[in-house]
PQR file of N, CA, C, O and H, with PARSE charges and radii, in Angstrom:
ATOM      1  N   UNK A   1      47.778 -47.195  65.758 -0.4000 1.5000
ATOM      2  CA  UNK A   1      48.677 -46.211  66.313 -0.0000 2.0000
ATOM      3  C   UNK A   1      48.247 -45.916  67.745  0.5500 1.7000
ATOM      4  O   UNK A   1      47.028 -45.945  67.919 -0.5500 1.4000
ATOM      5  N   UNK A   2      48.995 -45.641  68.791 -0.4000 1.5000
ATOM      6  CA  UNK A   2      49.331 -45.550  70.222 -0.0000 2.0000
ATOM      7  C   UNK A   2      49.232 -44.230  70.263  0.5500 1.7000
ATOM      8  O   UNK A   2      49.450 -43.339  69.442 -0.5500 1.4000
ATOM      9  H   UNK A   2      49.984 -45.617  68.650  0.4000 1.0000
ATOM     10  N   UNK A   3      48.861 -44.260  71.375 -0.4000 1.5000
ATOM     11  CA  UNK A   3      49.118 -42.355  71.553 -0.0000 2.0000
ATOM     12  C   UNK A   3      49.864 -42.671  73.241  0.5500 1.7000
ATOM     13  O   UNK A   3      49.256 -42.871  74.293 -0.5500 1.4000
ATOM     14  H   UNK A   3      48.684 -44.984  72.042  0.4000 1.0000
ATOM     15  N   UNK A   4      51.336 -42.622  73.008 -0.4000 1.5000
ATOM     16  CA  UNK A   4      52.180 -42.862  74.554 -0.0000 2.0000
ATOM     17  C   UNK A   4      52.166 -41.300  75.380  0.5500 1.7000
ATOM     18  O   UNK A   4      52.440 -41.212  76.577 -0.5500 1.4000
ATOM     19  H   UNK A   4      51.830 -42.460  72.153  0.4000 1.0000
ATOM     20  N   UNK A   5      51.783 -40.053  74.481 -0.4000 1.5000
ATOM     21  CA  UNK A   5      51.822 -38.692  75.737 -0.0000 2.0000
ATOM     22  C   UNK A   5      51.237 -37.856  75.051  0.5500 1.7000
ATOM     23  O   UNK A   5      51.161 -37.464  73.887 -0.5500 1.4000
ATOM     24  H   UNK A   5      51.561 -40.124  73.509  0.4000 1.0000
ATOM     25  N   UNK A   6      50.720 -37.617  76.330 -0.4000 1.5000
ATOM     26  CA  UNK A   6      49.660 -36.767  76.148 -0.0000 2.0000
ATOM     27  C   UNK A   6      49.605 -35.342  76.804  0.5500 1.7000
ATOM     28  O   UNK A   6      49.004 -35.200  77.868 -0.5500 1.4000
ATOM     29  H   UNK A   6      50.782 -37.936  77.275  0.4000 1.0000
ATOM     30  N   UNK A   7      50.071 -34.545  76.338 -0.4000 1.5000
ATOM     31  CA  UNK A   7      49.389 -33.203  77.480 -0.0000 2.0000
ATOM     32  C   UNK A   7      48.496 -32.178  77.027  0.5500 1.7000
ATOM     33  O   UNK A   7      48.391 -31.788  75.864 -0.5500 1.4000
ATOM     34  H   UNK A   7      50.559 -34.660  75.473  0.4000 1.0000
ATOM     35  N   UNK A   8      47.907 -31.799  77.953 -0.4000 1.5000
ATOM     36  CA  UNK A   8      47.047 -30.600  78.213 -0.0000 2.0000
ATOM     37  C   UNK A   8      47.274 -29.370  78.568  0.5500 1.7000
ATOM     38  O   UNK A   8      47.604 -29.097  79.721 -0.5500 1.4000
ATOM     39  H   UNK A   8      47.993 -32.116  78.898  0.4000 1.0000
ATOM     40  N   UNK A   9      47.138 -28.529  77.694 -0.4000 1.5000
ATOM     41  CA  UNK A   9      47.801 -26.810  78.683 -0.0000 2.0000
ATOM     42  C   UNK A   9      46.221 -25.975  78.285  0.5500 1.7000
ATOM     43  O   UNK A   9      45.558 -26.004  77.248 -0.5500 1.4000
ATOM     44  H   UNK A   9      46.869 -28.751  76.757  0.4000 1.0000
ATOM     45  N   UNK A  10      46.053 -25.445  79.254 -0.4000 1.5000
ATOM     46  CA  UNK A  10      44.845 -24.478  79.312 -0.0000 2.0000
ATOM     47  C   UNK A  10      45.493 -22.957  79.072  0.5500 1.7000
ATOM     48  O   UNK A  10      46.442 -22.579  79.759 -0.5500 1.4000
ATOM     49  H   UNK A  10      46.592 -25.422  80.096  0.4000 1.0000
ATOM     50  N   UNK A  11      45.040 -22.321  78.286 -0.4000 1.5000
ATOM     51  CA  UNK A  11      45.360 -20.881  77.516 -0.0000 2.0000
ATOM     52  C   UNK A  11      44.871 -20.069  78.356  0.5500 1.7000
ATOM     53  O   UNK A  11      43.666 -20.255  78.526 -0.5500 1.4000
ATOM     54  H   UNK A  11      44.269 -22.628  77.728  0.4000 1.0000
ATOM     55  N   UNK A  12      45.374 -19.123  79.040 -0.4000 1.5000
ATOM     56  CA  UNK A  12      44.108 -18.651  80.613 -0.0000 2.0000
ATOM     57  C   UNK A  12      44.577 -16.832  80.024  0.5500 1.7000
ATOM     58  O   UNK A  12      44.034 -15.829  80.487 -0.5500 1.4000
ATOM     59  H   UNK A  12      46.353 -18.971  78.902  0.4000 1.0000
ATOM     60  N   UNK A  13      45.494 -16.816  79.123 -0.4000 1.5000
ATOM     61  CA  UNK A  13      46.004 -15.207  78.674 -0.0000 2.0000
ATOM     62  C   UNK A  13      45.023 -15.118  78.034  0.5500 1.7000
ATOM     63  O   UNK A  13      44.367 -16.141  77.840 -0.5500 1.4000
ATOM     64  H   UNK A  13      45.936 -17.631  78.748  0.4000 1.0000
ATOM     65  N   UNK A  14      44.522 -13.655  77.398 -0.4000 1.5000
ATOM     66  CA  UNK A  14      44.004 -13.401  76.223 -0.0000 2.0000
ATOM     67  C   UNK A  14      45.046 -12.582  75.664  0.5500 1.7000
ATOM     68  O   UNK A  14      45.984 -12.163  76.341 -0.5500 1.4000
ATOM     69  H   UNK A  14      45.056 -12.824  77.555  0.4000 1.0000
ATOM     70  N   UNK A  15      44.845 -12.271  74.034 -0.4000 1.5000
ATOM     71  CA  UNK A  15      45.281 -10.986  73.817 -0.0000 2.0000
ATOM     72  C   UNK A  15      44.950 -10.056  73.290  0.5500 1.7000
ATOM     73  O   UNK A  15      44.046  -9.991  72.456 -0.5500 1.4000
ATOM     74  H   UNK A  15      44.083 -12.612  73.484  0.4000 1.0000
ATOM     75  N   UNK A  16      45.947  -8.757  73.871 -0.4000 1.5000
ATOM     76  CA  UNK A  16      45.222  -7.784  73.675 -0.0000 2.0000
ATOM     77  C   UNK A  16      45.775  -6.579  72.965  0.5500 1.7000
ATOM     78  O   UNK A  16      46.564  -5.909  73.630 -0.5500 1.4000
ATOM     79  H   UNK A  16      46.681  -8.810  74.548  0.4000 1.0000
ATOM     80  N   UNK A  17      45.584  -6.283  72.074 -0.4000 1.5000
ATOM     81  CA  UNK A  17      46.082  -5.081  71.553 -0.0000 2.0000
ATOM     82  C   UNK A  17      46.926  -3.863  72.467  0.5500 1.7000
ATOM     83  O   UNK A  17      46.506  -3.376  73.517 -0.5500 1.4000
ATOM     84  H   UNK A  17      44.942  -6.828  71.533  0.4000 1.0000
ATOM     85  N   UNK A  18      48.318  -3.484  71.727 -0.4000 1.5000
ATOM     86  CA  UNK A  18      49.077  -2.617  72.536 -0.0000 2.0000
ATOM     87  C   UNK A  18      48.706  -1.475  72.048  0.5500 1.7000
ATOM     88  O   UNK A  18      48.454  -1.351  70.850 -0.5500 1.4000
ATOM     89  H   UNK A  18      48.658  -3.879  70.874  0.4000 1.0000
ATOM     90  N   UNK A  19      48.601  -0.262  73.098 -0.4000 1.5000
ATOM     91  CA  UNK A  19      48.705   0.996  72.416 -0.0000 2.0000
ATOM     92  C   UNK A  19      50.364   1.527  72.232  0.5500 1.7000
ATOM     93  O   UNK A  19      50.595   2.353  71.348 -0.5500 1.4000
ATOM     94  H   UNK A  19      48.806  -0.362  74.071  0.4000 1.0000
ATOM     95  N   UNK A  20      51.530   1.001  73.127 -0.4000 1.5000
ATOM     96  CA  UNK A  20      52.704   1.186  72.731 -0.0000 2.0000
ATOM     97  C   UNK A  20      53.517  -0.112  72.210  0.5500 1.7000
ATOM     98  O   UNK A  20      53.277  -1.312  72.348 -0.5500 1.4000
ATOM     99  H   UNK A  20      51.342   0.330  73.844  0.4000 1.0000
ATOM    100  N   UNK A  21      54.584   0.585  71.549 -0.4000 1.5000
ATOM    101  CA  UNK A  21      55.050  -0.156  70.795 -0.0000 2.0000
ATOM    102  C   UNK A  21      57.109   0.135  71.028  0.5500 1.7000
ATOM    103  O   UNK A  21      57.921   0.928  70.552 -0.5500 1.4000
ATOM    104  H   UNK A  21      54.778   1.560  71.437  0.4000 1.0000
ATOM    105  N   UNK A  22      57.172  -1.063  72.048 -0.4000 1.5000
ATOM    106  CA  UNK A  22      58.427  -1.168  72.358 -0.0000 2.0000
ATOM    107  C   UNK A  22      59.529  -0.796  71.077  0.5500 1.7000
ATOM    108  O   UNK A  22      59.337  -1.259  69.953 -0.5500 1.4000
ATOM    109  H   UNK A  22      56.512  -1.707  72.435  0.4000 1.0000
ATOM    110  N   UNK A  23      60.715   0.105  71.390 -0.4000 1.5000
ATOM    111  CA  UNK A  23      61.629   0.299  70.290 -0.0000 2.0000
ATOM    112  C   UNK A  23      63.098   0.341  70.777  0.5500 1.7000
ATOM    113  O   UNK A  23      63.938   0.620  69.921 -0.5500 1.4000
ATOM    114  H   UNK A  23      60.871   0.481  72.303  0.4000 1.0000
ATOM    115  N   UNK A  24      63.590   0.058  72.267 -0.4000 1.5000
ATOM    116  CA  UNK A  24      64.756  -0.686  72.600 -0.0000 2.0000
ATOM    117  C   UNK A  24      65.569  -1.140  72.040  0.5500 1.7000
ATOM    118  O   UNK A  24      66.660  -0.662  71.731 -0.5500 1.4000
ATOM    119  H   UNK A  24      62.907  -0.169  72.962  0.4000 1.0000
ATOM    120  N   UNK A  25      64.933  -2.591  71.742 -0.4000 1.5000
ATOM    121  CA  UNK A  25      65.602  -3.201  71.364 -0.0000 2.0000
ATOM    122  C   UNK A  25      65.818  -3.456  69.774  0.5500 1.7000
ATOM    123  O   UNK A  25      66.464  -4.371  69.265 -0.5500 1.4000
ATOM    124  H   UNK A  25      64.046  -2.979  71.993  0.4000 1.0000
ATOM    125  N   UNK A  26      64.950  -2.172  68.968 -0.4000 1.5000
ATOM    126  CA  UNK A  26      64.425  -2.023  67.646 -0.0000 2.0000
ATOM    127  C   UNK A  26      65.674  -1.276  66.588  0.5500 1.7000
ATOM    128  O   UNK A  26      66.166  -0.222  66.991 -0.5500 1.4000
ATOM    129  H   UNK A  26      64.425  -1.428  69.382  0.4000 1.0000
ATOM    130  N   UNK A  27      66.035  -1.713  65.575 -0.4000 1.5000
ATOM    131  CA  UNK A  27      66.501  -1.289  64.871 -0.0000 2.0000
ATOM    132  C   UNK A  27      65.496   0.602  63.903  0.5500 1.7000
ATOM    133  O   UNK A  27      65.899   1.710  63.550 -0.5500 1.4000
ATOM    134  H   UNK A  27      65.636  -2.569  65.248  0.4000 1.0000
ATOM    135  N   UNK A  28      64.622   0.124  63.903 -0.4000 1.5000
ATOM    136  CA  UNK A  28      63.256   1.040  64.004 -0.0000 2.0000
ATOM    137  C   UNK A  28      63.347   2.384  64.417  0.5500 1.7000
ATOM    138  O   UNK A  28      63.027   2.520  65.598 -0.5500 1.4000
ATOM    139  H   UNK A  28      64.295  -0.777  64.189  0.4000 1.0000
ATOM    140  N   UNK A  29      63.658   3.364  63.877 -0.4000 1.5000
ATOM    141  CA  UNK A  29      63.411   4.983  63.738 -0.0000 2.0000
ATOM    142  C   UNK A  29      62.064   5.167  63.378  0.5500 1.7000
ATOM    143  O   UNK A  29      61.588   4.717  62.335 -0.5500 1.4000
ATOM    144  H   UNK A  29      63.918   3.254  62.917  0.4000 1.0000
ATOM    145  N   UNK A  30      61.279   5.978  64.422 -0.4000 1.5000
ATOM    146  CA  UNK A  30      59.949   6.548  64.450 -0.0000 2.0000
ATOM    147  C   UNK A  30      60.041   7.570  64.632  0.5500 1.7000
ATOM    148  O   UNK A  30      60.887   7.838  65.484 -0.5500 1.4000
ATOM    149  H   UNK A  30      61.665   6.343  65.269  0.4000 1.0000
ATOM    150  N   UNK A  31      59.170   8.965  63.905 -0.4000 1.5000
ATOM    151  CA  UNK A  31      59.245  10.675  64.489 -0.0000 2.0000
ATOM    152  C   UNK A  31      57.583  10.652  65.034  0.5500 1.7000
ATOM    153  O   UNK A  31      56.650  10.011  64.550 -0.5500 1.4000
ATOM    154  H   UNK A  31      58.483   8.747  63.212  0.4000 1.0000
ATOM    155  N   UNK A  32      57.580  11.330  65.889 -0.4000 1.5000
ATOM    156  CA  UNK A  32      56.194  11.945  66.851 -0.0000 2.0000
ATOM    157  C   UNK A  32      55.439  12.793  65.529  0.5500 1.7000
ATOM    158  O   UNK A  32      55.795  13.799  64.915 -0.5500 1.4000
ATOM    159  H   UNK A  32      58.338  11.850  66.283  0.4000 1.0000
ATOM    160  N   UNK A  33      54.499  12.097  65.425 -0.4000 1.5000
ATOM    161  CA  UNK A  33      53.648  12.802  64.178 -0.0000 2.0000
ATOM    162  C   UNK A  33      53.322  14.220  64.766  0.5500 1.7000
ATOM    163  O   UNK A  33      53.163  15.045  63.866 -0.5500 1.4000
ATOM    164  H   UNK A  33      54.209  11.280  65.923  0.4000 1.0000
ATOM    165  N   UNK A  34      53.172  14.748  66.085 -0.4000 1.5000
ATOM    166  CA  UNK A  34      52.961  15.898  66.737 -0.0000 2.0000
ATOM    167  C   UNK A  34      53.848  16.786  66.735  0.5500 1.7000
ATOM    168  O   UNK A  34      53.680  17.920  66.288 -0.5500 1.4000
ATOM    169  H   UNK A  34      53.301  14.077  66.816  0.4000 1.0000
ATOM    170  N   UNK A  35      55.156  16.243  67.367 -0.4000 1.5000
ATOM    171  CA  UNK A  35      56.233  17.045  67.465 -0.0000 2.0000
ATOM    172  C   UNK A  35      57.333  17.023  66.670  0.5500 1.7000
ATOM    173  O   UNK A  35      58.293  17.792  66.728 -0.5500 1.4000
ATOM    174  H   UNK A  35      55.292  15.321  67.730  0.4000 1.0000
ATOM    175  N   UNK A  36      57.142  16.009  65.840 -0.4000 1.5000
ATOM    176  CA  UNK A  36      58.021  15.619  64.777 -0.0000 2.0000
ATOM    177  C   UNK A  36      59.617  15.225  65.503  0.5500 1.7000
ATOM    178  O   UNK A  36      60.599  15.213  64.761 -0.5500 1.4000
ATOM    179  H   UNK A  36      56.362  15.384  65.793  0.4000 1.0000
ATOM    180  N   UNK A  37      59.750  14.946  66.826 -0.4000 1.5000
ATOM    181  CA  UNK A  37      61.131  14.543  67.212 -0.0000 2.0000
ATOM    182  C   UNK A  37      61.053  12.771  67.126  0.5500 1.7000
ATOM    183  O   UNK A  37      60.231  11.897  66.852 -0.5500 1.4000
ATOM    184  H   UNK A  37      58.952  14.955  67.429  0.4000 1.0000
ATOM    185  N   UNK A  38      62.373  12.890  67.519 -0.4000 1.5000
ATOM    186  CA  UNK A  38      63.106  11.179  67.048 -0.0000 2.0000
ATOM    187  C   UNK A  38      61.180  10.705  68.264  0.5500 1.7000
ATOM    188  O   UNK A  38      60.399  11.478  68.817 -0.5500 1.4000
ATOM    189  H   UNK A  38      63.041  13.600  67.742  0.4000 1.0000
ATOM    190  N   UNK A  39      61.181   9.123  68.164 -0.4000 1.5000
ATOM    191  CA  UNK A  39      60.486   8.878  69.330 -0.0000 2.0000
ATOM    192  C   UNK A  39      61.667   7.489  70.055  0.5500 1.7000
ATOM    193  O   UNK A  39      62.132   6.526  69.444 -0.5500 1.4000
ATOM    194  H   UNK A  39      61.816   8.495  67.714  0.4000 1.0000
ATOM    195  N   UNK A  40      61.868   7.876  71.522 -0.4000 1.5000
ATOM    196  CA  UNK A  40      62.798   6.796  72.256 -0.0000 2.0000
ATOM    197  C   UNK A  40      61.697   6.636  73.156  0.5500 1.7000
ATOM    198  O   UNK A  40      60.772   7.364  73.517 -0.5500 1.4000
ATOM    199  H   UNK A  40      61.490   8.658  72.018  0.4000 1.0000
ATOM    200  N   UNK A  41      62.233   4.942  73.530 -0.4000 1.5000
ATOM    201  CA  UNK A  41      61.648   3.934  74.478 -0.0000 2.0000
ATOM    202  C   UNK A  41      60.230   3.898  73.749  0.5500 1.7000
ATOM    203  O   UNK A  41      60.315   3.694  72.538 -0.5500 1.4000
ATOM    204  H   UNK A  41      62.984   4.350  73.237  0.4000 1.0000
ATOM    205  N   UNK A  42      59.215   4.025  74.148 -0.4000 1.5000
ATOM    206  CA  UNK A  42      57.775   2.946  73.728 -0.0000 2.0000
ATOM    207  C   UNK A  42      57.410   4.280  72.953  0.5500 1.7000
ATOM    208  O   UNK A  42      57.350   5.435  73.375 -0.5500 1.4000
ATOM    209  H   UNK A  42      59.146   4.191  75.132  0.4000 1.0000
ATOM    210  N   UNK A  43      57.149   3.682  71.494 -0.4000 1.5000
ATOM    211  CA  UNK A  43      56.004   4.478  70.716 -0.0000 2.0000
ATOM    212  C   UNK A  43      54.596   4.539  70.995  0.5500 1.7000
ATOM    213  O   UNK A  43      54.198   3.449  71.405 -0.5500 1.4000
ATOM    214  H   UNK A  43      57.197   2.744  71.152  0.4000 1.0000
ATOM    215  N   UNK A  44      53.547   5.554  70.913 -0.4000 1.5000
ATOM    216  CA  UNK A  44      52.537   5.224  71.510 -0.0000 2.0000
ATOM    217  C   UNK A  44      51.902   5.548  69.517  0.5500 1.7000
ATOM    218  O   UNK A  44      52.231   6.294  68.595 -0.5500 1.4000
ATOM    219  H   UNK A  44      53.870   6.440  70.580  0.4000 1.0000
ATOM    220  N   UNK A  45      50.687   4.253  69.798 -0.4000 1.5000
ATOM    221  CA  UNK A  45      50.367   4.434  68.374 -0.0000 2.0000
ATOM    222  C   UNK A  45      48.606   4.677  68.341  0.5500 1.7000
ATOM    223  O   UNK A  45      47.754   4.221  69.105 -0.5500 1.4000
ATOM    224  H   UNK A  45      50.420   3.647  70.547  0.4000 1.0000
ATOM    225  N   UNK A  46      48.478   5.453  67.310 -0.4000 1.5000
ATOM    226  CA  UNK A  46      46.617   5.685  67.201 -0.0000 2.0000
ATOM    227  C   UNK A  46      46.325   5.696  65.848  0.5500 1.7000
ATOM    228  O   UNK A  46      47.030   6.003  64.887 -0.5500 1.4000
ATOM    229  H   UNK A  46      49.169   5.824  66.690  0.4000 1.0000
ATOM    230  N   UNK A  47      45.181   5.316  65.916 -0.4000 1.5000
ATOM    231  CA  UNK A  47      44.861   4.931  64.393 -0.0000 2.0000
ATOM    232  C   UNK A  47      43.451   5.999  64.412  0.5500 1.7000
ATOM    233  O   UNK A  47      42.462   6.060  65.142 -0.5500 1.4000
ATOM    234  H   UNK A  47      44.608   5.067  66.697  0.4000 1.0000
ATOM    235  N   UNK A  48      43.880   6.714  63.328 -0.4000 1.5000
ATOM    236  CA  UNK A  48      42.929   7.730  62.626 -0.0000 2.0000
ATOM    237  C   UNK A  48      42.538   7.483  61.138  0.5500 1.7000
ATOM    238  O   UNK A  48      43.385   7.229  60.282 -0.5500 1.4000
ATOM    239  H   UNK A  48      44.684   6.666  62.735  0.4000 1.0000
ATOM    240  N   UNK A  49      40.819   7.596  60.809 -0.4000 1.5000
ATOM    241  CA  UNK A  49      40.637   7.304  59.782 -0.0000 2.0000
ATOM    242  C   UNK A  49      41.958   5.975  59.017  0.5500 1.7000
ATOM    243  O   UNK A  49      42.763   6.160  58.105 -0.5500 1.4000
ATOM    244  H   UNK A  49      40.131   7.802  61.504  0.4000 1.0000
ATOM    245  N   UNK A  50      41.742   4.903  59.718 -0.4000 1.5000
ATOM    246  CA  UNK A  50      42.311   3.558  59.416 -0.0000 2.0000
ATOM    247  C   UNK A  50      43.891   3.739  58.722  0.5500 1.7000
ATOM    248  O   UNK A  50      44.502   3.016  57.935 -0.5500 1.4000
ATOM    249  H   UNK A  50      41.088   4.752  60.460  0.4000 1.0000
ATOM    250  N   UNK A  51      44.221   4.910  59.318 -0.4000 1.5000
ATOM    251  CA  UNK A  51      46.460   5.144  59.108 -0.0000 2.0000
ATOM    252  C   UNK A  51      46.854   5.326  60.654  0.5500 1.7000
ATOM    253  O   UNK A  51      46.677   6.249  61.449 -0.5500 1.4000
ATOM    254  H   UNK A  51      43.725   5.498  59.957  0.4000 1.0000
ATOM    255  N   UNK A  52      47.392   4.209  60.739 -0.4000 1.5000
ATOM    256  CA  UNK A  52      48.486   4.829  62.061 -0.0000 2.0000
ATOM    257  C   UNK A  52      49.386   5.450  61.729  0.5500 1.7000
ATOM    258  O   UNK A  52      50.155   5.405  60.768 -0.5500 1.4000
ATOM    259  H   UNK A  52      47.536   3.460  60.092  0.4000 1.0000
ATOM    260  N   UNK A  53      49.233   6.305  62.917 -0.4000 1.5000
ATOM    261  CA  UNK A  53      50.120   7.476  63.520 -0.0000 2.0000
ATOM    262  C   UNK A  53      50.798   7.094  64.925  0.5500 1.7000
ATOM    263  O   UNK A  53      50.347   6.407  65.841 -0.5500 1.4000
ATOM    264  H   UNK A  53      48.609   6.341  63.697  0.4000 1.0000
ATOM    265  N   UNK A  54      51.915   7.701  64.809 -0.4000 1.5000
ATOM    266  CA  UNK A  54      52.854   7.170  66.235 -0.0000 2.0000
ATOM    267  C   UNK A  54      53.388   8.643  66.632  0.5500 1.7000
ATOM    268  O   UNK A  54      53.772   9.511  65.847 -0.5500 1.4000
ATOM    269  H   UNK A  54      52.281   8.260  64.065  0.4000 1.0000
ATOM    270  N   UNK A  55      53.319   8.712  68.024 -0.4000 1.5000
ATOM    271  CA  UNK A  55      53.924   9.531  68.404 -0.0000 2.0000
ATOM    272  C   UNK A  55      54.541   9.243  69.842  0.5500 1.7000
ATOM    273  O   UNK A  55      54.302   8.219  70.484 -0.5500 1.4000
ATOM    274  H   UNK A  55      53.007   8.007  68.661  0.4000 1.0000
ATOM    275  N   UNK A  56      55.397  10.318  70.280 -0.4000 1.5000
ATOM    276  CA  UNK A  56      56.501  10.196  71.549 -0.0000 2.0000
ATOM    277  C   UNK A  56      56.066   9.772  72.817  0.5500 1.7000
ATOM    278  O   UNK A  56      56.592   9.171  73.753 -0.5500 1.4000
ATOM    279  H   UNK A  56      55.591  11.149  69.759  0.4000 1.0000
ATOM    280  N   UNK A  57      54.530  10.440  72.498 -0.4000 1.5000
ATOM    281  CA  UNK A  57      54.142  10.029  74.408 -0.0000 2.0000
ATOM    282  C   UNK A  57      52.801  10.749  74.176  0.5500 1.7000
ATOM    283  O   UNK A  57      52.452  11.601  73.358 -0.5500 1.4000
ATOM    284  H   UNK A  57      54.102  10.929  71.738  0.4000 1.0000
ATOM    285  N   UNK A  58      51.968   9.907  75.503 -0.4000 1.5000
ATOM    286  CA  UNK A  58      50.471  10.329  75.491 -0.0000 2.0000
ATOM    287  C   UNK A  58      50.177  11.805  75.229  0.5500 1.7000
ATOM    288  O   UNK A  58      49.561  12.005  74.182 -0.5500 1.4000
ATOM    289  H   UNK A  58      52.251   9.215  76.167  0.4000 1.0000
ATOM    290  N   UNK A  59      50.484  12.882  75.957 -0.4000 1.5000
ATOM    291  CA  UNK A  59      50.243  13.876  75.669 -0.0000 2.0000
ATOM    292  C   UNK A  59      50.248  14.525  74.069  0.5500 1.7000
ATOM    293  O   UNK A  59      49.231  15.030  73.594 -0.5500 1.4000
ATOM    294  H   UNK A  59      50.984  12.719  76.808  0.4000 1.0000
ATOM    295  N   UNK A  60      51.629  14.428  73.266 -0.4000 1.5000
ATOM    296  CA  UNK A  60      51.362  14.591  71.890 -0.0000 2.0000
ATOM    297  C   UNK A  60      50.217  13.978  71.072  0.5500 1.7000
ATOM    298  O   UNK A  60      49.601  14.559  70.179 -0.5500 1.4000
ATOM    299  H   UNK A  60      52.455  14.017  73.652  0.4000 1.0000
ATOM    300  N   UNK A  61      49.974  12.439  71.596 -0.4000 1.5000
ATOM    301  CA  UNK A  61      48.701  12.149  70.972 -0.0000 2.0000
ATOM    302  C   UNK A  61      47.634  12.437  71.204  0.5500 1.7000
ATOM    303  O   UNK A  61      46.688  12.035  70.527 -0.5500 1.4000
ATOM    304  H   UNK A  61      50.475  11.966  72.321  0.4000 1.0000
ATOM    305  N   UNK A  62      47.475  13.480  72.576 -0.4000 1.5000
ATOM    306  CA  UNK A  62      46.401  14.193  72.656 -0.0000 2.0000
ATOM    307  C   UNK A  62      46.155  15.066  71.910  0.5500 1.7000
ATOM    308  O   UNK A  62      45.112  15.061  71.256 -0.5500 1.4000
ATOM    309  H   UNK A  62      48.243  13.807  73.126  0.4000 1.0000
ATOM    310  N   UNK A  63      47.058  16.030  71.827 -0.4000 1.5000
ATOM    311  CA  UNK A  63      47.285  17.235  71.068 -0.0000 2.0000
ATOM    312  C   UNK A  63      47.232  17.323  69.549  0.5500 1.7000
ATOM    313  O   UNK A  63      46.939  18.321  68.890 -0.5500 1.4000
ATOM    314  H   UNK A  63      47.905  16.033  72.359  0.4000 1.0000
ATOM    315  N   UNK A  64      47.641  15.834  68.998 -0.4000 1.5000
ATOM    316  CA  UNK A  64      47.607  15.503  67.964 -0.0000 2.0000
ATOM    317  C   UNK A  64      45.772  15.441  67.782  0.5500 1.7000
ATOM    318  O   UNK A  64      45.021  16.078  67.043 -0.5500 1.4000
ATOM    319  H   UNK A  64      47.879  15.023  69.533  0.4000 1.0000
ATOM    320  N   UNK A  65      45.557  14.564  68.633 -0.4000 1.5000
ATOM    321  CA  UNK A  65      43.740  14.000  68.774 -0.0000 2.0000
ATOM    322  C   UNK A  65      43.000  15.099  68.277  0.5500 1.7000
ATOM    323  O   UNK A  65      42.465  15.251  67.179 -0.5500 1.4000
ATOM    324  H   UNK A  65      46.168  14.047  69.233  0.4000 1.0000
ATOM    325  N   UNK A  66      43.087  16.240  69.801 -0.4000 1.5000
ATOM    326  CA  UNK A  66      42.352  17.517  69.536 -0.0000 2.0000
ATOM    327  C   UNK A  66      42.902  18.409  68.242  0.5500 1.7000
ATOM    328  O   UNK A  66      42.227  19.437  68.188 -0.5500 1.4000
ATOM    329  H   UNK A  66      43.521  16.117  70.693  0.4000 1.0000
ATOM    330  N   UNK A  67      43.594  18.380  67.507 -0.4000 1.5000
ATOM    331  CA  UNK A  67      44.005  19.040  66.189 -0.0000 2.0000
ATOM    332  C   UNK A  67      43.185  18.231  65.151  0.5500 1.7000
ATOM    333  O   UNK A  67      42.407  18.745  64.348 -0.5500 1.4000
ATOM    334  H   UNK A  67      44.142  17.546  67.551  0.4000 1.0000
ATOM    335  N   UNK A  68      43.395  17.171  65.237 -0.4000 1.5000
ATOM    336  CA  UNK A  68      42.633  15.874  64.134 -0.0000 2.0000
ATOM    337  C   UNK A  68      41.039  16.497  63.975  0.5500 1.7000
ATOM    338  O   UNK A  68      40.501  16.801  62.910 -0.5500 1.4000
ATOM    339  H   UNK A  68      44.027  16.754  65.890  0.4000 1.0000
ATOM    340  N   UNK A  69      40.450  16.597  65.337 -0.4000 1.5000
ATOM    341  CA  UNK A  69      39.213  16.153  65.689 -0.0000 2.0000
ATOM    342  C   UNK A  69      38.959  18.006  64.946  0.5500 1.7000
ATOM    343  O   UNK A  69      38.112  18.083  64.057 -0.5500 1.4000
ATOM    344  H   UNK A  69      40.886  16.350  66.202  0.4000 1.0000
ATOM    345  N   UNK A  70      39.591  19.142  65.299 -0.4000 1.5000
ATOM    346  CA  UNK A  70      39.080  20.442  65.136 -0.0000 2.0000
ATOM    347  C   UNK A  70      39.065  20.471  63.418  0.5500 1.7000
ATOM    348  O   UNK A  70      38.331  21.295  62.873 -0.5500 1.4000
ATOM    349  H   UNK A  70      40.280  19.079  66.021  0.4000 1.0000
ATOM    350  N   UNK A  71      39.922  19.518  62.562 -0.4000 1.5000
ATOM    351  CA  UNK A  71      39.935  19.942  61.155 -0.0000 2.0000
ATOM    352  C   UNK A  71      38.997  19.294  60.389  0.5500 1.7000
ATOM    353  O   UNK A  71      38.697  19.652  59.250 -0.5500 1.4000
ATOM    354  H   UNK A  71      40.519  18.848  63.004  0.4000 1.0000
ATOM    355  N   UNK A  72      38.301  17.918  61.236 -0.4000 1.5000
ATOM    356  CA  UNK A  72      37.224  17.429  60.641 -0.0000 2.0000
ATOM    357  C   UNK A  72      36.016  18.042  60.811  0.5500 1.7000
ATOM    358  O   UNK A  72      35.178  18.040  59.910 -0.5500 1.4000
ATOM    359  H   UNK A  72      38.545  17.627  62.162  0.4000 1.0000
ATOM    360  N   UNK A  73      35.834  18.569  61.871 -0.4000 1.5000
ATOM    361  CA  UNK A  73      34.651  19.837  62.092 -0.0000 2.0000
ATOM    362  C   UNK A  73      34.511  20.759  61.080  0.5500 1.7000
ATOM    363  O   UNK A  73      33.458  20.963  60.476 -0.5500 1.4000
ATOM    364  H   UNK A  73      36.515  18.571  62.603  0.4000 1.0000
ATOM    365  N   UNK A  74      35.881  21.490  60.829 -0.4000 1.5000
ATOM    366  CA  UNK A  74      35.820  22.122  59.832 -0.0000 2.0000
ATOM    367  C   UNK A  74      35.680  21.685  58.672  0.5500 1.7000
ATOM    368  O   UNK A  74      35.618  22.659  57.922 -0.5500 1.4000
ATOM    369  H   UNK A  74      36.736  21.324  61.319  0.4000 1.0000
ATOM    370  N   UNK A  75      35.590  20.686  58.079 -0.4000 1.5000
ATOM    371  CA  UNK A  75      35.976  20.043  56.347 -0.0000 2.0000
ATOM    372  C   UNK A  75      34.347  19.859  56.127  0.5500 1.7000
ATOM    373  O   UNK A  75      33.914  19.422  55.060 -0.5500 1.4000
ATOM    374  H   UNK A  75      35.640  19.895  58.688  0.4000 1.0000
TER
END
């Protein structure tokens, strides 16, 4: 057996994990685990104790963060 072509492509991307998560073009209804509203354009997602959570936009997942972080202190 012949080998008539040959090519080579060098992989030069890596990848990398998104923290948002495009919903445009998504059939996909998400609510802001913070604010509990619809979430439009990019979900932003965080993973707590290994469950993602999605919410509307960075700030709620702050707010969400610092709420998370104050009830494990307490427990």
């Amino acid at each position: 057996m012949d080998v008539n072509n040959l090519r080579v492509m060098s992989v030069k991307t890596t990848f990398r994990k998104e923290t948002t998560i495009p919903l445009v073009l998504s059939s996909i209804t998400l609510t802001c685990a913070y604010c509990n509203k619809k979430v439009t354009g990019d979900a932003v997602r965080k993973k707590f104790d290994d469950k993602d959570y999605f919410f509307c936009c960075h700030t709620c997942q702050d707010e969400f963060e610092k709420k998370y972080m104050k009830l494990l202190v307490k427990a």
